[in-house]
C-alpha positions in Angstrom: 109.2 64.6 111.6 106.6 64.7 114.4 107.1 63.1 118.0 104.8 62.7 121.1 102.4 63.0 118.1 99.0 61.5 119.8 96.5 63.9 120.5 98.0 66.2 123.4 94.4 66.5 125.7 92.8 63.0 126.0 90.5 65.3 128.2 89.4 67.6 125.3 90.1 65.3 122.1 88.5 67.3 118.9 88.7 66.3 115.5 90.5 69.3 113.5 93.9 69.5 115.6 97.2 69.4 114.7 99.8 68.7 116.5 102.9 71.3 115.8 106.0 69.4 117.8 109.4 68.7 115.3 111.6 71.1 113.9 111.4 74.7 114.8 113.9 77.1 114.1 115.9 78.0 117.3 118.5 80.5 118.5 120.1 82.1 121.8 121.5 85.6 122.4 121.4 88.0 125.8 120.3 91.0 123.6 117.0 92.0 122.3 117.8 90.7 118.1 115.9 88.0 117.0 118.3 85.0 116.1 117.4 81.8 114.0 120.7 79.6 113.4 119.8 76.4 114.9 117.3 73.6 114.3 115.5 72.4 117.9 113.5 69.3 118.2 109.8 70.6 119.8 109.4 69.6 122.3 112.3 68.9 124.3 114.1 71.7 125.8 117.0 72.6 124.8 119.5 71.4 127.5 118.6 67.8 126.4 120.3 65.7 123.8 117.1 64.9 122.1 116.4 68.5 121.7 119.4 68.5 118.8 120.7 71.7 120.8 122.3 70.5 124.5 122.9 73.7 125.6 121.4 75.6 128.7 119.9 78.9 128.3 121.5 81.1 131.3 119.1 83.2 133.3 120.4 86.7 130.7 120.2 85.3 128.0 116.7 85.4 125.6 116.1 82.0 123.4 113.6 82.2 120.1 111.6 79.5 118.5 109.9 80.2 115.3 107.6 77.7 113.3 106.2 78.5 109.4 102.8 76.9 108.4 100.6 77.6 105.2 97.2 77.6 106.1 94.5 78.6 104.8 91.5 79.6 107.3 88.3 78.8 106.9 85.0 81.7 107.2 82.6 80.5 110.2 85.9 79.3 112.2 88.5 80.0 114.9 91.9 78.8 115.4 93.4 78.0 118.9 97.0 77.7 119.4 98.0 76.2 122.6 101.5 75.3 124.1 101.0 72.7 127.5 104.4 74.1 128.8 106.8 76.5 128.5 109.8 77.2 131.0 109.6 80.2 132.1 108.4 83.8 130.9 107.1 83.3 127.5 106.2 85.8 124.5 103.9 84.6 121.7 103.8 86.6 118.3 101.8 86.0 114.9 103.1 86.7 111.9 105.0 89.5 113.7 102.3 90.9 116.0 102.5 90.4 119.4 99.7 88.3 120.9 100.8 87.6 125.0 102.9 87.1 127.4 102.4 84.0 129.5 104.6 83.6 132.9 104.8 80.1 134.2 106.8 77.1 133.8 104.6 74.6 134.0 100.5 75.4 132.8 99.2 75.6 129.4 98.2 78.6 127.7 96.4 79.2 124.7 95.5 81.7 122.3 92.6 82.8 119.9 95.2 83.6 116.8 92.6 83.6 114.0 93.0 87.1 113.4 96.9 87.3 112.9 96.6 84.8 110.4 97.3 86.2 107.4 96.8 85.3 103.3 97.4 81.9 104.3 100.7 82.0 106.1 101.4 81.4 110.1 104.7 82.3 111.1 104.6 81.5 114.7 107.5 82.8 117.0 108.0 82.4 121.0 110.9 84.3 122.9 111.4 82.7 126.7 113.7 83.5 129.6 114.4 80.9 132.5 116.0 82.3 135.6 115.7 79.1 136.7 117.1 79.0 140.5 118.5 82.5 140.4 115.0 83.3 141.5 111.7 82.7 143.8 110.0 81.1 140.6 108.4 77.8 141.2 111.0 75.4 139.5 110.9 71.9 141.3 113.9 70.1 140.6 115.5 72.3 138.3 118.7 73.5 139.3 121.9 75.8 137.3 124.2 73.8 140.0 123.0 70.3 139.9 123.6 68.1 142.7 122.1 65.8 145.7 118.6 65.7 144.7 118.2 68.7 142.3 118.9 68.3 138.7 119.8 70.3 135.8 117.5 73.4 134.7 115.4 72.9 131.6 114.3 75.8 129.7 111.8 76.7 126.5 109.1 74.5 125.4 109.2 71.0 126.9 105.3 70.1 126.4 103.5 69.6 123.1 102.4 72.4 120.9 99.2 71.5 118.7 96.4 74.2 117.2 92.8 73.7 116.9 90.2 74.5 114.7 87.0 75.4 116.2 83.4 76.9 115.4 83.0 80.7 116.4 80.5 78.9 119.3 82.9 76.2 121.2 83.4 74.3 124.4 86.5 75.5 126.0 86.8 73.2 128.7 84.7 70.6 130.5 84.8 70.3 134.6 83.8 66.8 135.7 83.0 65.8 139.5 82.3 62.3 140.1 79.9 61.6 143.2 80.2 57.9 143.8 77.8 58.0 146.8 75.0 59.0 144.1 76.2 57.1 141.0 75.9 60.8 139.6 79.2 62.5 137.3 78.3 66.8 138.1 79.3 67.7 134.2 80.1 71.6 133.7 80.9 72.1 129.9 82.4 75.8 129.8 81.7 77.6 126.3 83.8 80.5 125.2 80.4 82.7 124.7 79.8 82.0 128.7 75.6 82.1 127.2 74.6 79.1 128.2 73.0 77.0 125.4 72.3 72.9 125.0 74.4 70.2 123.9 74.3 66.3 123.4 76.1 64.2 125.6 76.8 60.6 124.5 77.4 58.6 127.7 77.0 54.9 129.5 75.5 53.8 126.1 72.8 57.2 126.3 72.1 60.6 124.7 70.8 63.1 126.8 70.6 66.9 126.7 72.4 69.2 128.9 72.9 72.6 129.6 76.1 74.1 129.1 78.0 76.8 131.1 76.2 75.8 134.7 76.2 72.3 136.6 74.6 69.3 135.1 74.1 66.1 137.2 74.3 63.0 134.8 72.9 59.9 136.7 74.6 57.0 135.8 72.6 53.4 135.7 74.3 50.3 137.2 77.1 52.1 138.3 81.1 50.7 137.7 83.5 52.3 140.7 86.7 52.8 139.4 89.8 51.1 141.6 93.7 50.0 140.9 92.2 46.6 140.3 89.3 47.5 138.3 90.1 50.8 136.7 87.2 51.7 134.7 86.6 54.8 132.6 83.8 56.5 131.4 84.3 57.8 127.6 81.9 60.2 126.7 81.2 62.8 123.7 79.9 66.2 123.9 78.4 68.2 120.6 77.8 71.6 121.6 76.3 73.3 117.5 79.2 72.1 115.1 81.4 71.4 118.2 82.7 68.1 119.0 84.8 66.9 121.7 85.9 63.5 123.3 86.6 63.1 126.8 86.6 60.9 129.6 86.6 60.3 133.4 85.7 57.5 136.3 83.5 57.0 139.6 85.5 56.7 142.2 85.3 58.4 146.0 88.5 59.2 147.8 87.9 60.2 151.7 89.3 58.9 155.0 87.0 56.8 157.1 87.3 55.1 160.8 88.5 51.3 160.8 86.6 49.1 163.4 89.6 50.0 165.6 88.7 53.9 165.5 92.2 54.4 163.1 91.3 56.8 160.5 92.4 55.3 157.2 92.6 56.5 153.6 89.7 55.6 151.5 88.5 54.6 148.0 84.8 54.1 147.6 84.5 54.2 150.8 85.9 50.8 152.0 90.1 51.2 153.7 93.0 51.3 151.2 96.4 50.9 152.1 98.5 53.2 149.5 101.8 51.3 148.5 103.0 54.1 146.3 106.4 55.2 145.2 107.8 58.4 144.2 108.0 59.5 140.7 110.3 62.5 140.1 109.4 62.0 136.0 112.4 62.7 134.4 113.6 60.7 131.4 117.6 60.1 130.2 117.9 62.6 127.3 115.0 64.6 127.7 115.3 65.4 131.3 111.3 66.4 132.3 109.8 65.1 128.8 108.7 61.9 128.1 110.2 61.2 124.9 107.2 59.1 123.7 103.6 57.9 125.1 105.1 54.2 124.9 107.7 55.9 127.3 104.9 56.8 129.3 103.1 53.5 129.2 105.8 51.6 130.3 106.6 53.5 133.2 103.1 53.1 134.9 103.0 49.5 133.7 106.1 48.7 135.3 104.9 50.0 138.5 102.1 48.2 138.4 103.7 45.2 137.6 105.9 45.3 140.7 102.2 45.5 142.5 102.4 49.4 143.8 98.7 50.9 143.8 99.5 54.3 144.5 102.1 57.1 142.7 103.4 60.2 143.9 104.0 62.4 141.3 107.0 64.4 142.6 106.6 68.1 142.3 106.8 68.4 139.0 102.9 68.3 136.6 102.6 65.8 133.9 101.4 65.8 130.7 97.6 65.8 129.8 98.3 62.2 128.0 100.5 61.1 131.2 97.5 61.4 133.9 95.0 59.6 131.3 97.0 56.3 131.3 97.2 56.5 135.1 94.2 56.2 135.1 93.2 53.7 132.3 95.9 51.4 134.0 94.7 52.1 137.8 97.5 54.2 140.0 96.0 56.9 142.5 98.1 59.7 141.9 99.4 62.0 144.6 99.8 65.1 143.1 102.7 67.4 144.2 102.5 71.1 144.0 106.3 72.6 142.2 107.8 74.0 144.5 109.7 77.5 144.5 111.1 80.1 146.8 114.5 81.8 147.5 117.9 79.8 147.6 116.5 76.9 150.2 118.5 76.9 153.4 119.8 73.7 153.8 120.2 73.6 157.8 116.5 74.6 157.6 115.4 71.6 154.6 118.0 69.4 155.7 117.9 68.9 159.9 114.7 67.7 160.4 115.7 64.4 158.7 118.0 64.0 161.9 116.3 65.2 164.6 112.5 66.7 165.5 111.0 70.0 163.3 108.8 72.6 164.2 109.0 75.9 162.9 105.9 78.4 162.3 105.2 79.0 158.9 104.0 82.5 159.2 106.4 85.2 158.6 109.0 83.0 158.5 112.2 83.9 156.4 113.7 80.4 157.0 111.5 79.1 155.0 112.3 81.0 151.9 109.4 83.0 151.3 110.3 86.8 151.3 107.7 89.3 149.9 104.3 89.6 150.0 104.3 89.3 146.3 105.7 86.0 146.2 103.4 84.4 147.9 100.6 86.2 146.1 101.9 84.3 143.2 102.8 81.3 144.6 99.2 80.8 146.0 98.1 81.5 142.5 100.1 78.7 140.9 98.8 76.5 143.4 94.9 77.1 142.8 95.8 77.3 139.2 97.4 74.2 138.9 94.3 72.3 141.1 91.8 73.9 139.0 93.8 73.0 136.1 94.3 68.7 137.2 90.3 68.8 138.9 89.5 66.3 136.2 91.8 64.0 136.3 89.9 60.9 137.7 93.1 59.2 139.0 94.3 61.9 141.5 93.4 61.0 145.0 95.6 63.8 147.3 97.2 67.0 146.6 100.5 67.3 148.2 101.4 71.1 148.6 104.1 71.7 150.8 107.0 69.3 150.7 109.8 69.3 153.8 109.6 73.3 154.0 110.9 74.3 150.5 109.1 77.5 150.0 106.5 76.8 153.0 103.9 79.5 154.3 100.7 80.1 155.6 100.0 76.3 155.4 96.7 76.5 157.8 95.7 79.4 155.4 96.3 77.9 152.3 94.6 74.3 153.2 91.0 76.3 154.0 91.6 77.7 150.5 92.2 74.6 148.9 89.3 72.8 150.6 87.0 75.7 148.8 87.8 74.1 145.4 88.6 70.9 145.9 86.5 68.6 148.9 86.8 65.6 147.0 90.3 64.9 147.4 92.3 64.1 150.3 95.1 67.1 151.4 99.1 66.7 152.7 99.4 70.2 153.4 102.8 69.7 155.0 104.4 66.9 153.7 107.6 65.8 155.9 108.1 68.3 158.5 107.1 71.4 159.3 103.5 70.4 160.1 101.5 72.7 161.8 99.3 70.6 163.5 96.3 70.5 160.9 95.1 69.0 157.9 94.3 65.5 157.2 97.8 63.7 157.8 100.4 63.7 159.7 102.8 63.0 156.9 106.2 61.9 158.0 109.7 61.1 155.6 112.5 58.9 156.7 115.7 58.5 156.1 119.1 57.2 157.4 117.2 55.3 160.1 114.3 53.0 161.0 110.9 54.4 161.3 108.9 54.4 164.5 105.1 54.5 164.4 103.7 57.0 166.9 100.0 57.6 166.7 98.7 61.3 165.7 97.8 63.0 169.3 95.0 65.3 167.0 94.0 61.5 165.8 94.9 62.6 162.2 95.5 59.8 159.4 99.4 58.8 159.7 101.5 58.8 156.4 104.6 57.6 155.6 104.9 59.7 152.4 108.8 59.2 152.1 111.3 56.4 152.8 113.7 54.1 151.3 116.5 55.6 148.7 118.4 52.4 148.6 120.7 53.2 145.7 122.8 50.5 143.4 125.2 51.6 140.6 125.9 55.1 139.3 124.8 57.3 137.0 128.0 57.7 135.1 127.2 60.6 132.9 126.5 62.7 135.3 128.8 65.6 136.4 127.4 65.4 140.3 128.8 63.5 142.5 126.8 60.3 143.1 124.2 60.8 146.1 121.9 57.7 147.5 120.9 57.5 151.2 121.9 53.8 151.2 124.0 51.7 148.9 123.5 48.1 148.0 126.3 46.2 146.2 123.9 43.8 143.3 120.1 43.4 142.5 119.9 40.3 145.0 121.3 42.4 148.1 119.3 45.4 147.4 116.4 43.2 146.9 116.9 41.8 150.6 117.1 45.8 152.3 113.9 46.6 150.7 112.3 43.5 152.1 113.5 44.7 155.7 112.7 48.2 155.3 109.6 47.0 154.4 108.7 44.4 157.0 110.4 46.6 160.1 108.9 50.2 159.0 105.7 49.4 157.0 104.5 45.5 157.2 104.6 46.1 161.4 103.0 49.0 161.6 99.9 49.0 159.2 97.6 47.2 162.4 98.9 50.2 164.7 97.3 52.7 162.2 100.3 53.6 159.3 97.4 53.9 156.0 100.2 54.6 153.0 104.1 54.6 152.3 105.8 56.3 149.4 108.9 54.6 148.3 111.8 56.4 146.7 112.0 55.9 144.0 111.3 54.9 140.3 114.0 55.2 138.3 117.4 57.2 138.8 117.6 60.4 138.2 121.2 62.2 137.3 123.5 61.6 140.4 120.3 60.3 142.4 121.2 57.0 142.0 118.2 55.4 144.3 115.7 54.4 141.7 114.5 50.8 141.2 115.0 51.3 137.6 118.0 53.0 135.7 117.8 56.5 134.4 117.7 54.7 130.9 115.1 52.1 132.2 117.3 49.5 130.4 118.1 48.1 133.6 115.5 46.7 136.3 117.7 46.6 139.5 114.9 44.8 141.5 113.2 41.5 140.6 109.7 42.5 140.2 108.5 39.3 141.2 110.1 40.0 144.7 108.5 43.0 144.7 105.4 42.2 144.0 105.6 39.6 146.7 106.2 42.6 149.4 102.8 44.1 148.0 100.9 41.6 148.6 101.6 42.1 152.0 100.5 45.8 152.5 96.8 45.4 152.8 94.7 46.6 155.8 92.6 43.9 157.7 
């Protein structure tokens, strides 16, 4: 039995892979013995229901996966095993050998295991521990006591596992950066050799030859800008010796720009763009952070489309290789959240703003849950890992890194650093509170009361990046107690608050200069009972017809 078994990287698609989700053998213990004594469906983790297991691994306690494979390797090629996610600290070994140890809940790693391979058997085994909350580690949502807006820690694998076969000479990744203004991709195809060399690439209906391992600018004739109403994608192959690989991306341009009014606005091939987004936190009934199928995936981003939203924020947590590709094949701009982490968050400090002004310097600042040195050595790490890593992805218009406070520090810092690898892409250093005064937005969430536009005094682009939480119904499965910021009784009455929220803190104050608002949000999640959807998706609590109707009303004139 396999599941999620498409192809795992849309973005790196080669022939010879196999994907190794299904059964693995599985077992928990808080000493150092290797135990085996359950069977665990790859890859949800195993605090889901659809994991087979349902149990949560405590933050002292080791859990070991182990997969057996015959296969026979081939001279004149090398075999890459990669996992896209594993929750937390992670050790890999090979028939018994060691191979590494990975830290990080939420990038992929990978590993050259052709030499452990041995007389044609591959016994692959993984050993993770997940302190979850219990420590500064960037977790997101994840949380050993559940409740408000934090759900219940996941641990182990909850990303697909697949191996590769490749030729000793191979492309290991491929860096794409499309330049609208010039109707030119820039194309750096990264070889595990680092030589440099040629390769084919098949593109736009053309073969041309490129250089690998430095910058190549593809021109592309009669250009086609990808939009939400238009999204289209460039496919293209790359044969690098007896490598092959698949990939694909899109011309678009994502910027701010003046209006005729002087009101910087948000952007997309450089013409104004109202983004009527809502918040995604991702989770699924079941399988908590893992989609348990692409359809899953599909219907998600269709049925945020359908209900005439142009814009997603993906809510500190990263997605799937396979999620991000149909974002963009169906047209949603993605805002990208970084995960957060940090010490225990100080809920005066993440919590008061919503009620009254914020300001707090995020330099040395304790309050904001940053302690050592080393933490934010790491933490800056993950970030710049985790950009380098989504660069790609066509669909991704912002990066959002610091959300209400939660582990915030050195902001100003951080955003010239990000700007060094990414000046493509739009940047909500602060989003909520706690600005500091720079950056591209000022970025504002609201709650418990109406909005009021005030215009940026640094004449910054103004963002409503959160609002709304109108909850209906409750999660009854859930062990928290239910938590919405507003309740409406049926589908007709929480229809009609929407349409107010909408036409007293959006509709009214696009003229004035508001360029995007982030509805909260999709679906339920847990006790967070404020979705538009249920946490099963069997149940559309909104008519999307009436919400489409609102988005046809967001548009900048």
């Amino acid at each position: 039995m396999t599941v999620l078994a498409e192809h795992p990287r849309p973005d790196l698609k080669r022939k010879d892979t196999w994907v190794l989700n299904g059964p693995w053998d599985y077992g928990v213990n808080t000493g150092v013995k290797e135990e085996f004594n359950m069977k665990i469906l790859v890859p949800f983790s195993p605090e889901t229901e659809k994991s087979g297991i349902k149990r949560e691994l405590k933050s002292d306690e080791t859990s070991y996966y182990r997969k057996c494979l015959s296969l026979q390797k081939e001279e004149g090629y090398r075999y890459i095993l990669t996992f896209l996610a594993v929750d937390y600290y992670a050790t890999l070994f090979i028939n018994g050998r060691e191979v590494l140890k990975h830290e990080g809940g939420y990038l992929p790693f990978s590993s050259d295991i052709t030499d452990y391979i041995e007389n044609g058997s591959l016994e692959i085994k993984l050993h993770v521990k997940d302190p979850s909350d219990t420590s500064y580690i960037e977790r997101g949502k994840q949380s050993l006591r559940p409740h408000r807006i934090w759900y219940p820690a996941q641990s182990g694998i909850w990303q697909s596992v697949y191996l590769e076969k490749v030729p000793l000479s191979y492309i290991e990744k491929i860096i794409v950066t499309p330049d609208l203004d010039t109707s030119v991709f820039r194309i750096l195809v990264v070889t595990n050799t680092r030589e440099g060399g040629m390769a084919e690439l098949e593109i736009d209906d053309r073969k041309l030859s490129i250089q690998t391992d430095r910058i190549e600018e593809v021109r592309i004739d009669n250009p086609h800008p990808w939009s939400p109403e238009d999204p289209f994608i460039y496919y293209f192959k790359i044969r690098y010796g007896l490598d092959e690989v698949e990939s694909y991306s899109a011309l678009r341009k994502f910027s701010l720009m003046e209006d005729e009014k002087g009101i910087k606005r948000l952007a997309l091939n450089n013409r104004p763009i109202f983004h009527h987004g809502i918040l995604d936190q991702g989770y699924m009934k079941g399988s908590l952070m893992t989609y348990e199928s692409d359809e899953a995936i599909i219907n998600d981003l269709k049925m945020v489309k359908e209900m005439g939203f142009n814009t997603i924020r993906k809510h500190i947590k990263i997605e799937s290789p396979r999620w991000y590709y149909h974002a963009t094949r169906l047209g949603l701009i993605v805002w990208q959240d970084m995960v957060s982490g940090g010490a225990d968050y100080n809920d005066i400090v993440v919590t008061l703003p919503l009620f009254t002004f914020s300001f707090l310097k995020d330099r040395n600042n304790h309050l904001l849950s940053r302690r050592t040195d080393e933490e934010k050595r790491k933490y800056e790490s993950f970030i710049k890992e985790s950009i380098t890593y989504l660069y790609s992805v066509p669909c991704i218009g912002m990066w959002c890194i610091f959300n209400e406070g939660w582990g915030q520090f050195d902001s100003s810092r951080i955003l010239s650093e990000i700007r060094k690898l990414d000046d493509t892409r739009t940047i909500d250093i602060t989003s909520g509170w706690y600005d500091q005064g720079d950056g591209d937005f000022l970025s504002k969430h609201v709650y418990f009361k109406p909005y009021r536009f005030k215009k940026d005094r640094k004449n910054r682009c103004v963002i409503l990046s959160e609002f709304g939480g109108i909850g209906m119904g409750e999660e009854k499965d859930s062990k928290a107690r239910k938590f919405t910021y507003k309740d409406a009784s049926d589908s007709e009455t929480l229809l009609k608050e929407i349409e107010k929220m909408y036409k007293r803190d959006v509709i009214s104050n696009i003229e004035k200069g508001l360029s995007a608002a982030i509805y909260t949000q999709l679906s339920d999640v847990e006790q967070e009972t404020n979705g538009l959807v249920s946490y099963d998706r069997k149940r559309i609590k909104v008519p999307i017809d009436g919400m489409r109707r609102i988005s046809e009303r967001l548009v900048i004139r």
